[in-house]
Every structure is written in C-alpha cells, then in structure tokens.
LUMKOL-564940 format. One record per residue (C-alpha): chain; residue number from 0; x, y, z; residue in one letter. Coordinates in steps of 0.1 Angstrom, whole numbers, always signed. Layout:
N
@kette A nr NUM east X north Y up Z rest A .
...
//
This chain:
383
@kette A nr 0 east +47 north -246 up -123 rest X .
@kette A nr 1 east +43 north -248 up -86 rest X .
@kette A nr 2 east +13 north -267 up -70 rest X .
@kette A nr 3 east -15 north -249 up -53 rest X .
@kette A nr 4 east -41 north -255 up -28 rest X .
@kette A nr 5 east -74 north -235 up -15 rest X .
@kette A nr 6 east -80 north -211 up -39 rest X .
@kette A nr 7 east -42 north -212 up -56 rest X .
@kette A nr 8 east -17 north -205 up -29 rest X .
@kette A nr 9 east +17 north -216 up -36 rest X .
@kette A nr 10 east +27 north -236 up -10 rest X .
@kette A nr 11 east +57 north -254 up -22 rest X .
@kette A nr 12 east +86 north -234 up -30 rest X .
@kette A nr 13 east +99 north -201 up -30 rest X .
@kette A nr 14 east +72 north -184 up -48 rest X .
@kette A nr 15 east +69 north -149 up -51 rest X .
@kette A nr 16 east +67 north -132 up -85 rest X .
@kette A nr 17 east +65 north -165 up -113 rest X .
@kette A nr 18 east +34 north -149 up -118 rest X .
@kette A nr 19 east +47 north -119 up -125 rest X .
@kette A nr 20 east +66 north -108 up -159 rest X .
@kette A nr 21 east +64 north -123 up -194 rest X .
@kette A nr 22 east +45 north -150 up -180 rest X .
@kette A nr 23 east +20 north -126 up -166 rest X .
@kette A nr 24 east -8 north -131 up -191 rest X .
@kette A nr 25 east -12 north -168 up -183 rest X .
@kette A nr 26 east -14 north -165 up -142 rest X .
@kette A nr 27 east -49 north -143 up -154 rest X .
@kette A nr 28 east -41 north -105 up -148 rest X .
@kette A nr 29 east -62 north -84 up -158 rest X .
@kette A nr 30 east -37 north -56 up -159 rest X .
@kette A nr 31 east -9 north -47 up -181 rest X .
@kette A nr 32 east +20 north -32 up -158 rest X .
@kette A nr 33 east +51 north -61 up -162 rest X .
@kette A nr 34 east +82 north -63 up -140 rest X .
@kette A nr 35 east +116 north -81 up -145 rest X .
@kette A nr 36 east +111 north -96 up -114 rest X .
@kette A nr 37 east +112 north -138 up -117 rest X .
@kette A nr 38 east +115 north -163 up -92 rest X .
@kette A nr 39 east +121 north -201 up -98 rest X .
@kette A nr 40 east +102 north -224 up -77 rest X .
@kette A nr 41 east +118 north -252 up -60 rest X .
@kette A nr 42 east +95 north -281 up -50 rest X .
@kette A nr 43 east +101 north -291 up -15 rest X .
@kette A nr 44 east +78 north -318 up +5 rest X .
@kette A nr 45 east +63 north -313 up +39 rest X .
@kette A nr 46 east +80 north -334 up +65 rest X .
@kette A nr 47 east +74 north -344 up +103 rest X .
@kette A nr 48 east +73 north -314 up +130 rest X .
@kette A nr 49 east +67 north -287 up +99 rest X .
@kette A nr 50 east +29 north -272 up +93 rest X .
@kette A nr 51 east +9 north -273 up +62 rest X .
@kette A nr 52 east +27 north -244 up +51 rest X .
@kette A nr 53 east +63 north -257 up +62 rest X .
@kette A nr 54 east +72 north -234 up +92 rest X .
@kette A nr 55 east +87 north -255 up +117 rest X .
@kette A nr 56 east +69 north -263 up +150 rest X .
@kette A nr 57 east +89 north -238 up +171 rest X .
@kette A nr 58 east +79 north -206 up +146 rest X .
@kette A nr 59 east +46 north -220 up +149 rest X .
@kette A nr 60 east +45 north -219 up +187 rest X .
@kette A nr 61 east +60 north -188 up +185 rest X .
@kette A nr 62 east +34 north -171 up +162 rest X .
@kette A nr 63 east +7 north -188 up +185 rest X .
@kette A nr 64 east +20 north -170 up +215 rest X .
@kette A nr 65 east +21 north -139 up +200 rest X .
@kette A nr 66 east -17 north -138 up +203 rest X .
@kette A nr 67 east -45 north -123 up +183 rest X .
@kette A nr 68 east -33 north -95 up +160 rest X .
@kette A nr 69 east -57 north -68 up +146 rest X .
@kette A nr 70 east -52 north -55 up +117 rest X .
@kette A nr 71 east -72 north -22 up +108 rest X .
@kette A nr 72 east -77 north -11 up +73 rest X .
@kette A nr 73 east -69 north +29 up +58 rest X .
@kette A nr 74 east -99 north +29 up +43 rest X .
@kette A nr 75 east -126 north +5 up +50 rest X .
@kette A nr 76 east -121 north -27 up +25 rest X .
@kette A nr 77 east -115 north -5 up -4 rest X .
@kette A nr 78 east -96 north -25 up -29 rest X .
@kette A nr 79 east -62 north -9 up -22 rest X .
@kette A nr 80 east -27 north -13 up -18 rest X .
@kette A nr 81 east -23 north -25 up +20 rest X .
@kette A nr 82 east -60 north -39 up +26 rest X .
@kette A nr 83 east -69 north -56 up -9 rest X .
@kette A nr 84 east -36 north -84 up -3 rest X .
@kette A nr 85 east -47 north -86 up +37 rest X .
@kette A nr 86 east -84 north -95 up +26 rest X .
@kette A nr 87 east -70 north -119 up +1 rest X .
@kette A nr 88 east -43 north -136 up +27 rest X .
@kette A nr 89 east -71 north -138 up +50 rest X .
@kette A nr 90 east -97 north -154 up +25 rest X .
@kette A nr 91 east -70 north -178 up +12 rest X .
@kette A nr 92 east -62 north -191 up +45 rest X .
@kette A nr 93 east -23 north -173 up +43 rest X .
@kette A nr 94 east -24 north -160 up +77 rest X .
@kette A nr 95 east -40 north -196 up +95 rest X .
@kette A nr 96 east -8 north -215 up +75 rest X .
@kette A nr 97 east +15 north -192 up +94 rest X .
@kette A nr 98 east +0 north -202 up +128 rest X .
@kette A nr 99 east -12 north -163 up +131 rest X .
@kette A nr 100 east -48 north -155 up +145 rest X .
@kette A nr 101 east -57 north -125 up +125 rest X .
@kette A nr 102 east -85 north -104 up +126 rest X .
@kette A nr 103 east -92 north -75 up +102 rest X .
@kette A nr 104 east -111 north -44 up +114 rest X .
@kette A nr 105 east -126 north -16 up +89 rest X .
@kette A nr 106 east -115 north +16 up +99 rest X .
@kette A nr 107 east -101 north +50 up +86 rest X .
@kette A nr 108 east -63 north +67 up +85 rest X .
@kette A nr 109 east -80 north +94 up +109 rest X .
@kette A nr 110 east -73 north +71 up +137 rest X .
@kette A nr 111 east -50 north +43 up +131 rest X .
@kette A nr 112 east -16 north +60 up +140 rest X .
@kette A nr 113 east -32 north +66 up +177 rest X .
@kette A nr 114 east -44 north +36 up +177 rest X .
@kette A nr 115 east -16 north +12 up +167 rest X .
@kette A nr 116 east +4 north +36 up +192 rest X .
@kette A nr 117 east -13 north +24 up +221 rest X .
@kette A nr 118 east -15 north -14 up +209 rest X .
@kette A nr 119 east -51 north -14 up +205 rest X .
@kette A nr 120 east -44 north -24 up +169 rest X .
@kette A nr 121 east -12 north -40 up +165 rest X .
@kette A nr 122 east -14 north -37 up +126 rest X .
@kette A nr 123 east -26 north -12 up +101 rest X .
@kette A nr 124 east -12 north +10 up +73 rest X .
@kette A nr 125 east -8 north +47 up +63 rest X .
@kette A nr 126 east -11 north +67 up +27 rest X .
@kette A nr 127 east +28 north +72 up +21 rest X .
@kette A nr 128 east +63 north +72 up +45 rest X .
@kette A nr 129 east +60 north +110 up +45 rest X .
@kette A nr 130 east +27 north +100 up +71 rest X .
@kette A nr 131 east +47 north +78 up +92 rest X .
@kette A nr 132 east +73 north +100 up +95 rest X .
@kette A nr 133 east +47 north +128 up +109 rest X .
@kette A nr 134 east +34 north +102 up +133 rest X .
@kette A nr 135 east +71 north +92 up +148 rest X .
@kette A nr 136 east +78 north +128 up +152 rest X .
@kette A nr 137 east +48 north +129 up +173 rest X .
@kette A nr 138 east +62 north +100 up +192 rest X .
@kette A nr 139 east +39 north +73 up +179 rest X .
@kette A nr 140 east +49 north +40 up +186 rest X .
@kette A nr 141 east +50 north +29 up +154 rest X .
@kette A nr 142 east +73 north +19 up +128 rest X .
@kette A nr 143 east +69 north +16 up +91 rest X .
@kette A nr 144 east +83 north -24 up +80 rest X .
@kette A nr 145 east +67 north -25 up +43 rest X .
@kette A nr 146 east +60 north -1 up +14 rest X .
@kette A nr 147 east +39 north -11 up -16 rest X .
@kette A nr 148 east +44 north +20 up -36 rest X .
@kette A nr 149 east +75 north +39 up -48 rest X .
@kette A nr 150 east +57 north +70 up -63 rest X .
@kette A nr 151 east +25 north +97 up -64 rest X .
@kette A nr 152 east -8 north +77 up -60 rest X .
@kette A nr 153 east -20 north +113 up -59 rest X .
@kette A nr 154 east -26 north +140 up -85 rest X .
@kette A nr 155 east -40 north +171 up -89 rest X .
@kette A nr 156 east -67 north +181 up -119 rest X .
@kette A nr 157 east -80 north +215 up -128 rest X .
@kette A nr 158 east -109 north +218 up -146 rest X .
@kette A nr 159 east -112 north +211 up -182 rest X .
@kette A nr 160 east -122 north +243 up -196 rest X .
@kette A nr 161 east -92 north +258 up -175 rest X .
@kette A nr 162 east -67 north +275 up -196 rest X .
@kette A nr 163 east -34 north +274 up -168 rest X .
@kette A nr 164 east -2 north +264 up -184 rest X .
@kette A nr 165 east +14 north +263 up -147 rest X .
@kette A nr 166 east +3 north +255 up -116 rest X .
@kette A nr 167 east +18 north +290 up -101 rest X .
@kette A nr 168 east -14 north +307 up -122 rest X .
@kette A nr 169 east -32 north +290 up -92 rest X .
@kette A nr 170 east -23 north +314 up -64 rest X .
@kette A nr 171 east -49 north +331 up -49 rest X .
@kette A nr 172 east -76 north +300 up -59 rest X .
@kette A nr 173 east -97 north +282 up -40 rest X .
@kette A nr 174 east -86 north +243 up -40 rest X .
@kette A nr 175 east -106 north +215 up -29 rest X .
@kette A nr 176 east -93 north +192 up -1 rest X .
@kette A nr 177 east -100 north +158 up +16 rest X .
@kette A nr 178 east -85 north +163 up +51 rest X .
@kette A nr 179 east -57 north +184 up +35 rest X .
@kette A nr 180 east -29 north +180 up +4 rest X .
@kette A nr 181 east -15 north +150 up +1 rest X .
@kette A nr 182 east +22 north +156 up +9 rest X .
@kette A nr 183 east +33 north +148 up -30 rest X .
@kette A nr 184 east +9 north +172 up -47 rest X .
@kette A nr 185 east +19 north +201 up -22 rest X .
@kette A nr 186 east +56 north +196 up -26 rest X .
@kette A nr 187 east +48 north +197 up -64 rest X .
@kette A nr 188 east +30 north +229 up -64 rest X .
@kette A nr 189 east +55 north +241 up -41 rest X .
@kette A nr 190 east +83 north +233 up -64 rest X .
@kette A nr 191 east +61 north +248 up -95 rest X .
@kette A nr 192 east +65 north +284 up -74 rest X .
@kette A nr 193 east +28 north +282 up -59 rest X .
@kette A nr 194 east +23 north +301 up -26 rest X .
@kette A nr 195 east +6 north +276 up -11 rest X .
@kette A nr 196 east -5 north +299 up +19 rest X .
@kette A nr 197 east -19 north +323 up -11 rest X .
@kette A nr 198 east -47 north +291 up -18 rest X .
@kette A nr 199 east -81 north +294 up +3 rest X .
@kette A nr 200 east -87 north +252 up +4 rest X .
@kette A nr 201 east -122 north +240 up +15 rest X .
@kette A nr 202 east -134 north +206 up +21 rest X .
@kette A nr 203 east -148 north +183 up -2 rest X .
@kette A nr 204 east -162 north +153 up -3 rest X .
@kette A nr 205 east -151 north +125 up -26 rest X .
@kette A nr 206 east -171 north +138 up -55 rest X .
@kette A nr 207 east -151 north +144 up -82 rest X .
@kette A nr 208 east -176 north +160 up -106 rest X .
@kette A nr 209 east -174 north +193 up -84 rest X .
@kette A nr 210 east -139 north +201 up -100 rest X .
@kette A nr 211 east -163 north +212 up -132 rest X .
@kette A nr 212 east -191 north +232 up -113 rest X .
@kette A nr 213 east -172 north +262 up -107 rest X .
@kette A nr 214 east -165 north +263 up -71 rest X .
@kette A nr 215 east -132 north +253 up -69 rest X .
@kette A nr 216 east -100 north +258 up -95 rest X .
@kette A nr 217 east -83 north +225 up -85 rest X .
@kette A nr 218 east -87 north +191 up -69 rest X .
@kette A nr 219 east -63 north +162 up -54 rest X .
@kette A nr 220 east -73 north +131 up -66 rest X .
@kette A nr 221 east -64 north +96 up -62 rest X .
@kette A nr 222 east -51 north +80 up -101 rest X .
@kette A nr 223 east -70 north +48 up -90 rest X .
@kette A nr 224 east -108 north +64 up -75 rest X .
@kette A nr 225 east -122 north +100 up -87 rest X .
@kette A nr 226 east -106 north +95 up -122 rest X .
@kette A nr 227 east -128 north +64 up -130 rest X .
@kette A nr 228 east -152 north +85 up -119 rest X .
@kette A nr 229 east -147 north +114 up -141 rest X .
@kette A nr 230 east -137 north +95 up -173 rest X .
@kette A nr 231 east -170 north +73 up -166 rest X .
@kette A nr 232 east -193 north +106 up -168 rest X .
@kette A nr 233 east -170 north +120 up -199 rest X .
@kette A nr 234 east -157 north +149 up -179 rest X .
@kette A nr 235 east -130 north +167 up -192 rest X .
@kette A nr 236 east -101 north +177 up -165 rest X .
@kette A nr 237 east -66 north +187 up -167 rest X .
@kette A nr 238 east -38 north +167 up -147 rest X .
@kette A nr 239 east -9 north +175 up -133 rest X .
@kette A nr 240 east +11 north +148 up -119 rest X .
@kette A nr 241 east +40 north +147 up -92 rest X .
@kette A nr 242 east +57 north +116 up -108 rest X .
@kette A nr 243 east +59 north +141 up -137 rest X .
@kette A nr 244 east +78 north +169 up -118 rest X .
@kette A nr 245 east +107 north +147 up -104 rest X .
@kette A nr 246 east +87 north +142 up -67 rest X .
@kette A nr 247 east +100 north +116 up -44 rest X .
@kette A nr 248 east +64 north +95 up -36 rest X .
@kette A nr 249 east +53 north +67 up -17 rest X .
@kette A nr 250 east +17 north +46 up -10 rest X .
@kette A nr 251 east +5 north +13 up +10 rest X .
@kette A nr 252 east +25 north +15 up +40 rest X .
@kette A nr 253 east +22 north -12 up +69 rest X .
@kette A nr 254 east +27 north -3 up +102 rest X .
@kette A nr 255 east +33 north -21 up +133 rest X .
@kette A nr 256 east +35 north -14 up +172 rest X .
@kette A nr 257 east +67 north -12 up +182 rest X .
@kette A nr 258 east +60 north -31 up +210 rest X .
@kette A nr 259 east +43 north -59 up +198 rest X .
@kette A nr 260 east +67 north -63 up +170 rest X .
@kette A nr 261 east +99 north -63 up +193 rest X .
@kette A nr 262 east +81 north -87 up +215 rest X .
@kette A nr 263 east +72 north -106 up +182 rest X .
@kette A nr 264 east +95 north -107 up +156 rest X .
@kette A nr 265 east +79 north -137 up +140 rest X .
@kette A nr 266 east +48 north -132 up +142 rest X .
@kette A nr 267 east +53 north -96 up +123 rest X .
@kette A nr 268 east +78 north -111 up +93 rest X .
@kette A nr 269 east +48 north -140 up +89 rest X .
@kette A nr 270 east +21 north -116 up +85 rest X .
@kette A nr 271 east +46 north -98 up +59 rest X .
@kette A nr 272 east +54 north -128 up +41 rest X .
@kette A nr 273 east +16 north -137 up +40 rest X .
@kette A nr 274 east +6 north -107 up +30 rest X .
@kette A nr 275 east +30 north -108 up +0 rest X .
@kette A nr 276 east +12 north -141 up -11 rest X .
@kette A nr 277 east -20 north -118 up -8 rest X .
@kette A nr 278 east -7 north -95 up -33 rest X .
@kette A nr 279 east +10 north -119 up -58 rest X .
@kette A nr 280 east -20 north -134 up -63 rest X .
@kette A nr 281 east -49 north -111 up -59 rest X .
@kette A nr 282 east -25 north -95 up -91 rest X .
@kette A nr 283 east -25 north -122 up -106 rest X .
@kette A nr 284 east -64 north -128 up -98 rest X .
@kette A nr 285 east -80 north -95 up -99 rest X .
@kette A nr 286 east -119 north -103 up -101 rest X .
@kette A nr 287 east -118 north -125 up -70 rest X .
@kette A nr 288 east -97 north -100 up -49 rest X .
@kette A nr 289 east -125 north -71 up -62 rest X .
@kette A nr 290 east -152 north -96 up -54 rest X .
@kette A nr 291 east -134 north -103 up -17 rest X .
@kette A nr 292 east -135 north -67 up -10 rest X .
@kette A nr 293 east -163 north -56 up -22 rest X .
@kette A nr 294 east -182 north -86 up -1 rest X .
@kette A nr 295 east -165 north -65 up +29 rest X .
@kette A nr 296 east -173 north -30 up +16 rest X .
@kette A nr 297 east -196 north -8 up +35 rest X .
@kette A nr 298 east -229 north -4 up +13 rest X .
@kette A nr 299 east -230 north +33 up +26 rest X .
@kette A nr 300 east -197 north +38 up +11 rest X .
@kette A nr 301 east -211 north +29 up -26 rest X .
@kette A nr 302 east -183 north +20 up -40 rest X .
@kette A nr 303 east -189 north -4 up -71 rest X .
@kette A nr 304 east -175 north -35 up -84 rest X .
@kette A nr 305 east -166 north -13 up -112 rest X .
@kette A nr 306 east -147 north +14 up -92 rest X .
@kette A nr 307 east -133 north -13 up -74 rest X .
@kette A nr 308 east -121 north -30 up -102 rest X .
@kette A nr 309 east -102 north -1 up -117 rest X .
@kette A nr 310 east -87 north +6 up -80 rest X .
@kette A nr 311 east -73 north -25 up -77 rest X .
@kette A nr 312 east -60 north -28 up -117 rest X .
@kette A nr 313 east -42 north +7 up -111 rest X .
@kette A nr 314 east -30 north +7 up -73 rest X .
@kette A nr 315 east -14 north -31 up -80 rest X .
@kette A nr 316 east -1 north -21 up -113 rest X .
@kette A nr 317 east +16 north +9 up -100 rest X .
@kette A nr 318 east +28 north -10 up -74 rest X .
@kette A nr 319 east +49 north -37 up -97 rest X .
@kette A nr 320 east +61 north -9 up -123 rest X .
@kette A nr 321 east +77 north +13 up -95 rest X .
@kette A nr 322 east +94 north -9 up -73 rest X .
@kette A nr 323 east +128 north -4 up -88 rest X .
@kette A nr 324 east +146 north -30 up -107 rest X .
@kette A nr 325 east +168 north -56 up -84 rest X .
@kette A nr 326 east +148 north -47 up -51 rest X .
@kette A nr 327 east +117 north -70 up -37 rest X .
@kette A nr 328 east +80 north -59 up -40 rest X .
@kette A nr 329 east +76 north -39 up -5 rest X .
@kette A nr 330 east +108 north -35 up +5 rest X .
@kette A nr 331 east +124 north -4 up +24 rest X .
@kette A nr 332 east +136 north +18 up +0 rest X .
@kette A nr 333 east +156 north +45 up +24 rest X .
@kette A nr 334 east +173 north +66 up -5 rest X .
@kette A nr 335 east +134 north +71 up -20 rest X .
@kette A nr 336 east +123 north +79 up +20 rest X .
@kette A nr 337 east +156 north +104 up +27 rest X .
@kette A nr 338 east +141 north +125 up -9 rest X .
@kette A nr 339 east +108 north +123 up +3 rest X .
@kette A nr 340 east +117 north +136 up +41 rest X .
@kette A nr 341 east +139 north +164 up +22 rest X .
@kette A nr 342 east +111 north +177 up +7 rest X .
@kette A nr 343 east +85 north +174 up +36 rest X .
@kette A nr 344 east +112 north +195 up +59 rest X .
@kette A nr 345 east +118 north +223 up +32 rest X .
@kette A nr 346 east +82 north +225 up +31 rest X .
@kette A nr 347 east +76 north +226 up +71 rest X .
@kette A nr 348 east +52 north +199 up +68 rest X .
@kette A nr 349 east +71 north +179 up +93 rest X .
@kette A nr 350 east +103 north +186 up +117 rest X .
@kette A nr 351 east +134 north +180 up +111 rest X .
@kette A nr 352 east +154 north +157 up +132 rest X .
@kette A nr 353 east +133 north +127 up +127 rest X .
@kette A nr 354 east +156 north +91 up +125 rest X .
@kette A nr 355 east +145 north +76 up +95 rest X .
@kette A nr 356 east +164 north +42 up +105 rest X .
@kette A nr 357 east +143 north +46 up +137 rest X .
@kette A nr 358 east +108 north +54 up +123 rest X .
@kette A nr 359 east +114 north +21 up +97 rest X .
@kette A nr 360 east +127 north -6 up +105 rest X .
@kette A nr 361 east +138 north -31 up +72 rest X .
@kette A nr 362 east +144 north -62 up +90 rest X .
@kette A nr 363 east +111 north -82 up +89 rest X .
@kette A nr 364 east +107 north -74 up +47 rest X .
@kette A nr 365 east +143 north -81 up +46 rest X .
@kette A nr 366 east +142 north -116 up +62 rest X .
@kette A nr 367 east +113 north -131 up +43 rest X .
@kette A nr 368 east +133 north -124 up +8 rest X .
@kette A nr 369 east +163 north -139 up -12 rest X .
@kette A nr 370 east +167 north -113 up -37 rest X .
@kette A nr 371 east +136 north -104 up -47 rest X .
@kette A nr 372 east +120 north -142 up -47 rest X .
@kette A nr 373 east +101 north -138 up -14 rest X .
@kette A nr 374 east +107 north -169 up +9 rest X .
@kette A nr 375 east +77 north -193 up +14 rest X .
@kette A nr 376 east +82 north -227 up +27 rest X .
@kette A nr 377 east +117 north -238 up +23 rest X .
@kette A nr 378 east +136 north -216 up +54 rest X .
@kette A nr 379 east +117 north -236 up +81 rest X .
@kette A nr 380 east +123 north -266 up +63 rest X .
@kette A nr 381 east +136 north -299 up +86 rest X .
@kette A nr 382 east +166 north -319 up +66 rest X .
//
C-alpha cells in the first residue's frame, strides 16, 4: 500500500481509487456502493526543486501567483457531493501541498452563479449540469470542469396512504417545492403525461413530515436528506424515482470563472486534483469527513451528525456506482449532458442554442487523470 502522511493522504504515487473496489472494506468505508475502478500505486521519492507533494517548483510558482481562490459552498457545509471532499482537502492540508491559498466560504446555490460570474468567488458548485447550462444561457461567466454525479439525486414521494399508480393522477394537485422542481423530477413527470402547468406548487420548507399532513399530494426530495428523515419518524411515503424512468441526471458540479481559470490553468486542475484526494478519502473515511463538516455546519441549520452521516454514505455512494465503467470519478461525461439538455429544451426549462463544449470545459479533469487512476505526484516529477 502507498504511504501516507497528515491524516492519510497519499502522497506517493498515482493514487486515486486503491481504496476503492474489492479492497474497499479495509480502507474503512462505511458504505457499500463498489466500483471496478483500481489504480496501482507507484512509489516515487521526492527530489530537489519539487514540493512536499511533488509539483515542480515552476507549477508551484505558478499556483502561488494565481492568488487567493474562494471557494463557496451550495449549501453551507452540508456533507455533500462538491463541499464534503473540499472541507476534507482543506483539513488534510491537499490544497497547501499544491501551493494553492484556499479559502472556503458557506453560502447558498441562490447566489453562487452571480457570484462566480463576476469573480467575486472564483470557485463554487451547482445541483446538476442542467443548472449550469441555465446559467451560461444567461451569459454567466462560468463553466462547469467536474461532475460528481451521473444520475437523479432527486425524487419525488407521495404520501403513504396515497393510492396513485401514475404520476399523471397528479394533475390538478398541489406539490410542494424548494425554490422550484428540480429539473430531473419535472422531466419525469413530464414524460409520465403530467401537465405540469395543471399543478398549483407552494413552498416548503425542508420538512419532510408535511408530505403526510394533508396539504400537499407530492414532494421533491433529496435520496440523501428528507428520506432519513422520514424513515427515522417511521413515516410511510411512496417514491417515484427519475433513475427509474430512463432520466438523463446529474449532481456535484464545480464551477469556475472563466476568467480566472483561463488566466490560471494550474491553479484550477490543482484544486481538481486535490479535491479528488478529498473525495477518495473522505469515502474511504466517512466519520471524520461527517465530523469535519459538521464542525463547519451552521447550528441554526440543525443538521445532525446522524443526518449527516447518512448524506454523505448516500451522496458518495451514488457518486462511485454511477460514474460509468472505464471513465474517471468526475469526469465530463458530454453524451449524459447532450440527454440531459434534450430534455430541459423539450421541456422549455432552458433555451435552445446553448454550446455545451462552451458551457464545460473537460480539459482540467482530463489532465489530472491516466485512465481513471487520477494523477498525484509523479507528472511533476524531476528525473
């Protein structure tokens, strides 16, 4: 096995996913989602002119002049795809070993596409491609450069004494949004034949018990929050799931200012690559990455070790189970992106016209891996 430092960050070799497989029980996971994905790890020593972490001096400088990059979370320090692995590549030091000065910033996906537009925040992340499409046909400057999930993170229940046996018996309802329907659960009801202009939606807050007090008929839900929630109280609800209806579905997408990263190559492929590390091991360490977050979590937010816990177990496992055979953990997957655009134009929820190629750009992701072994030390290696 490779040898590890701080609090068990590969730094010799090319490292990503020996953690992550058959051998995944002994790295400590909690969870029980698998992938095929193995990597080999090559021993290599640090030489003269390199870093701790082996970049060479010049990438080094280079991330130093970049300057201070803020990164601002989706939802405060919630122990998600896109903020849980940033927390742990800041705690572990990941982002300090690439010569990057990194500073995280709670915040909401209300206001990070306007604000990593104007450079105020060079870094951040959105809830699915479909969102960063909406935001570059807006003319955000923004660009989406990695994608942690390749499906629904979002569902929809009904309650559980509800008798529907399709989701079209729900025209005329009243449905219960956050903000409003995610884009996978309204492409899926719109598939099913629902009139979605037919539904009267009111807000709600992130209660999930309300789906069983008989104001509302139906709910979208996250698979790794309100569903703890419910199954924790012993409420009965019904789900109905996009993955389950053949919906092209994304989650944990990093953004960058198109600026900043044209001006900054490096610097934006380093924080990729050390975020990476974040995720291989807070999946491979899951109490320490819930006990990271939840030492950032607002009180006022009370969200539990336990919910936190279960967020991180899910969001991580779903992660690893639907990146697709052959292709690297957070990599650009354009044929899922084209499906997922399709549908978002049929339904009107975003223009048509929009350059995919333009509104991601697969070149950072794409340099940091060999396959799907993500590249650690050895590249900046000196012979």
């Amino acid at each position: 096995m490779p040898r590890f430092t701080r609090r068990g960050r590969v730094v010799l070799g090319a490292i990503l996913f020996s953690c992550l497989g058959l051998a995944l029980a002994a790295c400590g996971s909690s969870t029980s989602a698998t992938t095929t994905t193995t990597a080999a790890a090559t021993t290599t020593t640090t030489q003269p002119g390199v870093s701790a972490a082996g970049i060479s001096a010049a990438e080094c400088a280079a991330n130093k002049a970049a300057g201070p990059i803020l990164f601002q979370t989706s939802f405060d320090y919630a122990a998600a795809a896109s903020i849980a692995d940033v927390v742990v590549a800041a705690d572990n030091g990941y982002f300090k070993d690439m010569c990057l000065t990194v500073t995280l910033q709670s915040g909401f996906s209300t206001d990070n596409v306007a604000l990593v537009s104007a450079n105020k925040v060079q870094m951040s992340s959105l809830g699915s491609d479909s969102e960063v499409i909406a935001a570059v046909a807006k003319s955000a400057n923004l660009e989406g450069v990695l994608t942690y999930g390749k499906t629904a993170i979002s569902e929809l229940i009904t309650p559980g004494k509800s008798n529907y046996t399709s989701l079209k018996q729900l025209d005329g309802t009243t449905v219960g949004i956050k903000g409003a329907l995610p884009y996978e659960v309204e492409a899926m009801m719109a598939k099913e034949g629902v009139d979605v202009t037919s539904l009267k939606q009111v807000q709600e807050s992130y209660d999930p018990t309300v789906i069983n007090q008989g104001r509302i008929t139906a709910l979208p839900v996250y698979k790794s929050n309100e569903i703890h929630t419910l199954e924790s109280e012993g409420q009965k609800f019904h789900v109905w799931d996009p993955t389950a209806y053949g919906i092209a579905a994304s989650y944990g997408v990093m953004i960058v200012n198109t600026g900043f990263a044209t001006a900054n190559p490096t610097a934006v492929e380093d924080f990729l690559r050390a975020d990476l590390e974040g995720f291989v091991w807070g999946y491979a360490h899951q109490a320490q990455t819930v006990a990271d977050c939840q030492a950032r979590i607002d009180p006022k937010l009370y969200i539990t070790p336990g919910d936190s816990a279960f967020r991180w177990k899910v969001e991580a496992g779903i992660v690893v189970s639907s990146t697709p055979a052959g292709q690297p953990i957070g990599g650009i997957n354009f044929p899922l992106i084209t499906r997922e655009y399709a549908q978002d134009t049929q339904l009107n929820l975003v223009p048509a016209g929009v350059d995919i190629h333009k509104a991601f750009n697969p070149t950072f992701v794409n340099e940091i891996y060999s396959g799907t072994t993500l590249i650690w030390p050895t590249k900046f290696m000196t012979s």
